[in-house]
N, C-alpha and C positions, 0 to 999 in steps of 0.2 A: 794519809789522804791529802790530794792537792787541796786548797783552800775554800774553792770552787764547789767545791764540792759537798764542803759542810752544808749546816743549817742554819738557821737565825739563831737558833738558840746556842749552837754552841760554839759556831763564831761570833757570838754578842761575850761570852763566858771568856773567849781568847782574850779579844780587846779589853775587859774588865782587868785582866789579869795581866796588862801589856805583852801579851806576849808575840803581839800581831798589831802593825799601826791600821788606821784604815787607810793610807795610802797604799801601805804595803796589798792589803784586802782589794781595793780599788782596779789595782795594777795585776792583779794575779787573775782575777774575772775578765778585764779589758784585754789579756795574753790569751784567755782560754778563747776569748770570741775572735781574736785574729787566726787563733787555729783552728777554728771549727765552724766559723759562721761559712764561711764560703762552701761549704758543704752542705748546710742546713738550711739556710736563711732564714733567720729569725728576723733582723732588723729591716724596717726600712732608713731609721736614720740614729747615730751612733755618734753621742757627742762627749768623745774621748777628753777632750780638751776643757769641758767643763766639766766633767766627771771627775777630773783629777784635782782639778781648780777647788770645789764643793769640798773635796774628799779632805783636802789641807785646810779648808776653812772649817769642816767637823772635827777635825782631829784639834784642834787648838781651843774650842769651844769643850768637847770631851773633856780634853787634859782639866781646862776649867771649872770642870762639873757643871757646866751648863746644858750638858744633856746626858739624862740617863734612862733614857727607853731601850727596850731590847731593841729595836731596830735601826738605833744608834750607829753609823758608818757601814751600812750593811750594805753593799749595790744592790739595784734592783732595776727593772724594766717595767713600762707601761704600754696598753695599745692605743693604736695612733691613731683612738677615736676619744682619747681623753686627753683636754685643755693643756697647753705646756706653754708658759708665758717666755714670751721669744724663742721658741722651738718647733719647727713645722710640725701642724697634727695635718696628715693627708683623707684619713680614713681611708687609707690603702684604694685611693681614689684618682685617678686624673684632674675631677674634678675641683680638688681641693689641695693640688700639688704642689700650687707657690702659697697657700695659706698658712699664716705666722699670728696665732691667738697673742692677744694683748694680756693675757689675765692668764691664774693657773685654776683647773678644776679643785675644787673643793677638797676631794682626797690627796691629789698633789699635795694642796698647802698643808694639809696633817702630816703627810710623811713628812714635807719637808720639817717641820712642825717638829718631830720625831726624829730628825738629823739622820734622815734617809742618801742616799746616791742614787741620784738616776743616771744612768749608762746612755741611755735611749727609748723608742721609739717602736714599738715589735709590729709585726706585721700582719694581714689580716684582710679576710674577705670585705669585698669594697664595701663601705658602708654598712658591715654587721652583719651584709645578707649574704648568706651561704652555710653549709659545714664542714670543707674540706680546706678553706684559704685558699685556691684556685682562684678564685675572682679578684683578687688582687691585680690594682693595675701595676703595680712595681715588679714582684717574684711570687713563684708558687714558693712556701714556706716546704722543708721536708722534715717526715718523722725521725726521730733520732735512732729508732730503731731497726730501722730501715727506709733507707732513699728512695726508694721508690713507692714508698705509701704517704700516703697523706696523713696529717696531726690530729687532723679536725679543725673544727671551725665555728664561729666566725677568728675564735680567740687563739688559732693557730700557732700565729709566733709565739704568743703571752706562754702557750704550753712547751711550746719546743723549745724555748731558752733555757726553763727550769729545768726540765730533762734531761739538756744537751749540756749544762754548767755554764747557763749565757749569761745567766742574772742567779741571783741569790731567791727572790721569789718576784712576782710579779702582778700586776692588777690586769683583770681583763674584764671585758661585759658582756653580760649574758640574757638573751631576748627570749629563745625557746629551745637553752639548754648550750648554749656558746662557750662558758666556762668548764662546765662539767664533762660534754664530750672529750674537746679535745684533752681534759683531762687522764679523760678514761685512756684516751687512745694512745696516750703519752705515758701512761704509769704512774704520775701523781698526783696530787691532792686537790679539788677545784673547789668552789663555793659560789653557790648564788645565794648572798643574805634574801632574806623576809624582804620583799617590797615597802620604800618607805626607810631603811635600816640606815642604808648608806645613803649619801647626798646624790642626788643626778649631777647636779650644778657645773656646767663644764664639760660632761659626756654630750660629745653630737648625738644627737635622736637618731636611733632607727622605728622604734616600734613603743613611745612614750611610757604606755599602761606597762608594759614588757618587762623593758628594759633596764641593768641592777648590776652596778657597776659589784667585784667579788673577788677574793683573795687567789692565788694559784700558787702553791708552796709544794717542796719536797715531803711534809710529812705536817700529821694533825694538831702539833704545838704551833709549828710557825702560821697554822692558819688563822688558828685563835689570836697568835701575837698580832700578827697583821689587822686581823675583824676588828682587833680591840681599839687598833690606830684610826683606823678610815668608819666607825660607826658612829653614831650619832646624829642630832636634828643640824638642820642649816639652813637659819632662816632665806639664804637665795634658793633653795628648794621648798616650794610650799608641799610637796610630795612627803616630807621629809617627817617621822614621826617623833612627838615629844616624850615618848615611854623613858625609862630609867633603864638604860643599857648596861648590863653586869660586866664584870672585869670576866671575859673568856676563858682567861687564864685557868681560873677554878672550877670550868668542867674537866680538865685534864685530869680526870679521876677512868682508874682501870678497874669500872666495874659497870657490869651489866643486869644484876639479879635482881627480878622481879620488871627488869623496863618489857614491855606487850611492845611486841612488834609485826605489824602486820604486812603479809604480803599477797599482792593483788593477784587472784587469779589470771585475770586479761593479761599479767606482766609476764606466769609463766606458759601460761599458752600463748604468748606470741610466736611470732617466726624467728624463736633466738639460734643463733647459732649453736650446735649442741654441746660446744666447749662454755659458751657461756653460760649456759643451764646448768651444766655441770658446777662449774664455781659457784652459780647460788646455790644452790643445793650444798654444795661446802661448807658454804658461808653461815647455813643457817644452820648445821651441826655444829659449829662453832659457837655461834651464841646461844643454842641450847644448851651447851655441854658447859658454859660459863653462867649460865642461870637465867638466860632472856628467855621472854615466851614468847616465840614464834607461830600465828597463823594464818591462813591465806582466808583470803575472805575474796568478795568481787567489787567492781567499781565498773558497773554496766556501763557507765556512761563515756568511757576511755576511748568506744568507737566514733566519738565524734571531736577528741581532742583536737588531732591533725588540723582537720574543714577547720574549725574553732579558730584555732592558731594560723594557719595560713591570712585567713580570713580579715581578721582583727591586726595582725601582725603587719600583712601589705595595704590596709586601709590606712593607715598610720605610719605607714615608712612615705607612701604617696603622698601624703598633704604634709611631711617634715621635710620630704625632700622637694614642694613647692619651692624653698627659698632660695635654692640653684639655678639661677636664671641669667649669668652671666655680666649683672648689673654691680652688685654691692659687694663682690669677693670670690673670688674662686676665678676660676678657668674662664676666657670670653673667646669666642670662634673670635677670627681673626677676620673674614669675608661676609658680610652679610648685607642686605637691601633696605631690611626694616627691623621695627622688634621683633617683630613674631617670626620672622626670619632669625634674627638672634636668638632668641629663647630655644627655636627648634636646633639649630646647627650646635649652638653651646651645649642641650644638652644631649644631643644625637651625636656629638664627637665625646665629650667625659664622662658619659654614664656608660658602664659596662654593660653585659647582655643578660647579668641575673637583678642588679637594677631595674631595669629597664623593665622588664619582663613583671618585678612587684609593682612596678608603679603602675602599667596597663592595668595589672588585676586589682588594683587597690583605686584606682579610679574609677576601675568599672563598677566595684560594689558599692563604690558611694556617691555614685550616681542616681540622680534624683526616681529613675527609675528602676532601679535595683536595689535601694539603700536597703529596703522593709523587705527584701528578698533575703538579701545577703548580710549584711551590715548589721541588720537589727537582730534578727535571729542570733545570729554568732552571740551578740552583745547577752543575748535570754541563751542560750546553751553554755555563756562560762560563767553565767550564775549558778546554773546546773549544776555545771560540773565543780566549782568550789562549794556548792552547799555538801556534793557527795565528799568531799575531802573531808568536810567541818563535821561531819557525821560519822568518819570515818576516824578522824582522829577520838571524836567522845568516848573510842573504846583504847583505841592504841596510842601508844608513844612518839610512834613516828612509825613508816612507811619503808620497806625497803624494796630493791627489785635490781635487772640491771643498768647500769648507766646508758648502755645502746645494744640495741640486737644485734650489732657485729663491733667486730675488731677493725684496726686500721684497713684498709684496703687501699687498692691499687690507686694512683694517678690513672682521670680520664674513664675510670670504671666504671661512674653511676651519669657521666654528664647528658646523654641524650637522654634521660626519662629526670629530669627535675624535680617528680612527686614522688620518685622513688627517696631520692636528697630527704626531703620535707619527710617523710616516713622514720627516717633515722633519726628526729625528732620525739618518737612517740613516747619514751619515757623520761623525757627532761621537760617539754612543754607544759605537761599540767602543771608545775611548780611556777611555772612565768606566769599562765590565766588566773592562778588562783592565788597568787603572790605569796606564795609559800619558800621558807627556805629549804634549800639542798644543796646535797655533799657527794662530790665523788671521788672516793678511795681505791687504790688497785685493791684484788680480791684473786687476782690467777692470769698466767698464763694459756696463751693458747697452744694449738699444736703446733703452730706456726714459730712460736716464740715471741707474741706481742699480747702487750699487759691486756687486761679485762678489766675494767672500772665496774663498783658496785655502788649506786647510790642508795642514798639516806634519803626524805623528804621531811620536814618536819613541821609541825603546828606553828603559826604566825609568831614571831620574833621568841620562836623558844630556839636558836641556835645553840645555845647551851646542849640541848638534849644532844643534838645531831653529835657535836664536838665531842660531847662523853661516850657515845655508843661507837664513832670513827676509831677514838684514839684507843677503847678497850679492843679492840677489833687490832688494831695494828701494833697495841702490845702485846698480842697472843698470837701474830699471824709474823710473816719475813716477806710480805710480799710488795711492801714501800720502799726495799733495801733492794732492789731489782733493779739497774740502771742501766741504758744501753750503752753500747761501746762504739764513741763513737772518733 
């Protein structure tokens, strides 16, 4: 196997062993993205020259013993809605195209912390808002499975590079299920921690309460190795919780007997595709026949997730993206009369048309006469809906179902109906309203030949659980060893 291809874990085992430099490591990943990105586009910005620079400053530090984490000279990519101290973060945005952060996000400084390689910059629906990375003002990202479907989204690139062999693993963020889909859609492993788990600090806002910066790896050790890096409190995040975070490492246990797992009736009477009904249905003979108890039960209140999450989601993208106004950073129209001539031209020229389109709706419900229409309500339905979780877990372990009611699909296939878009949300949202963590695992093929993601959801910072039920699941299963040809 080319290099690229490994894992963390057992290109962490080469380097241990010299039997691989991390320049050599460095140089083998930056040759696969010369061959293959111009086919996929993952990046928007690709910084060869210090990635090689890094890669000879870890390897001399390594030799030294000065660092020895598994993700020690390991390349990796981030999306280009997380802080890079002197490296454009755009947010796959117009708006934010010549922006150069002074400072790095808080998980940067861990990895780097953890004698990480960043490569680059991955690409990504402008400002978090989308699920296909279409709305990218730079490139539409493609799936590696095939060119003409889309990866998912918002964390499109973050997924297509791990996929395609662009990056070793990658950090992406996920507001209502950004990580996880295009996981699914890709073939491997995603994560949105527990709310609170990981630091915001340095993630540009799309959706505050939401939003939860999360691992994106080929397979369920490197995800744990990663969680283990970027988890913890920081105090520039008041969000940020003081619990005692376990080493990940030691949910890596292949056993499932006696874990109660329940699955949501509403999850399989949706409108799934019938392949992917089929793989859960697989999926659950699988952990029956390994000792888990599998049963469906209901969560009536799933018909109002969507409203919930749109709701809440563009009330709160609208008043973060207040601070685009042309003055203090980002983009400024070049022509204008007055302010308010500027304010509109700056942000009627850099904000794209699914932007644009949350922030009408999210000004209108928090408007002083709609707040207690829209606004407030939403706020009393995702208490609802997280007390039905909190109730739900008193019986179970954790929650399974699929990670999206379809498979990749075509470029341009869902763009004229938007609330169809927001719909493909319906089984990764409730884990953003109710700040719960989740996992998505390939689980099957279609008949198409494109993976099926199966999530996990689990009770408030028990990602342990999730981590032990993925990784028995994918020691029993070949369906993470699936990679497209690309």
């Amino acid at each position: 196997m080319k290099l690229y291809e490994l894992t963390i874990s057992q290109l962490s085992e080469l380097l241990n062993k010299k039997e691989v430099s991390v320049l050599e490591l460095t140089r083998s990943v930056l040759e696969r993205i010369r061959e293959v990105e111009h086919k996929i586009g993952c990046y928007i910005n690709i910084i060869e020259e210090k990635s090689l620079d890094r890669a000879s400053e870890v390897q001399k530090k390594f030799a030294a013993g000065e660092f020895s984490s598994p993700l020690t000279g390991i390349p990796m990519a981030v999306k280009d809605n997380i802080c890079t101290n002197g490296i454009p973060t755009t947010c796959g945005s117009k708006m934010l195209s010549n922006f150069i952060p002074p400072y790095d996000a808080t998980v940067i400084s861990k990895l780097y912390d953890n004698g990480a390689i960043l490569l680059g910059k991955l690409n990504m629906d402008e400002f978090a808002m989308g699920n296909t990375t279409e709305s990218s003002y730079f490139k539409c990202t493609k799936n590696p499975w095939n060119a003409e479907r889309v990866p998912g989204g918002s964390s499109g690139g973050s997924a297509a590079a791990i996929a395609a062999g662009e990056a070793i693993y990658s950090l992406g963020s996920d507001t209502g299920g950004s990580i996880r889909q295009p996981a699914s859609f890709c073939g491997i492993v995603g994560m949105k921690p527990t709310y609170g788990s990981v630091s915001r600090f340095g993630l540009v806002a799309c959706a505050s309460s939401l939003d939860q910066i999360g691992p994106i790896s080929k397979d369920v050790t490197d995800c744990a190795l990663v969680l283990n890096a970027i988890a913890g409190q920081d105090p520039m995040d008041p969000t940020s919780s003081s619990i005692r975070y376990p080493d990940y490492r030691k949910a890596l246990i292949n056993d499932v007997k006696g874990v109660k797992i329940g699955i949501p009736k509403e999850f399989i009477n949706a409108n799934l595709d019938e392949d992917i009904r089929k793989a859960l249905f697989n999926t659950i003979k699988v952990f029956m026949d390994l000792g888990a108890e599998c049963e469906e039960f209901s969560i009536p209140v799933m018909e109002y997730v969507i409203p919930v999450y749109c709701i809440i989601s563009f009330a709160e993208a609208s008043s973060n993206l207040g601070r685009y106004d042309g003055i203090k950073y980002g983009y400024r129209a070049e022509d204008y009369t007055d302010l308010v001539d500027l304010y509109k031209k700056t942000r009627g020229e850099a904000f794209g048309a699914e932007v644009k389109r949350r922030i009408i709706i999210g000004t209108y419900v928090l408007s002083s006469e709609q707040y207690n229409k829209y606004y407030k309500k939403a706020l009393q339905a995702r208490r609802v809906i997280s007390e039905e979780f909190k109730k739900a877990f008193e019986k179970y372990n954790l929650i399974m179902g699929p990670a999206s009611p379809v498979t990749a699909f075509k470029f341009n296939e869902k763009t004229d109906d938007p609330f169809e878009k927001y719909k493909g949300d319906m089984f990764t949202a409730p884990a953003n309203i109710a700040g719960l963590p989740a996992m998505t695992v390939p689980c099957g093929i279609d008949r198409d030949g494109f993976p099926i993601g199966l999530q996990f959801i689990g009770k408030r910072f028990d990602e342990s659980m999730l981590i032990r039920t993925a990784y028995t699941f994918e020691q029993n299963t070949k369906f993470h060893k699936n990679i497209p040809t690309v």
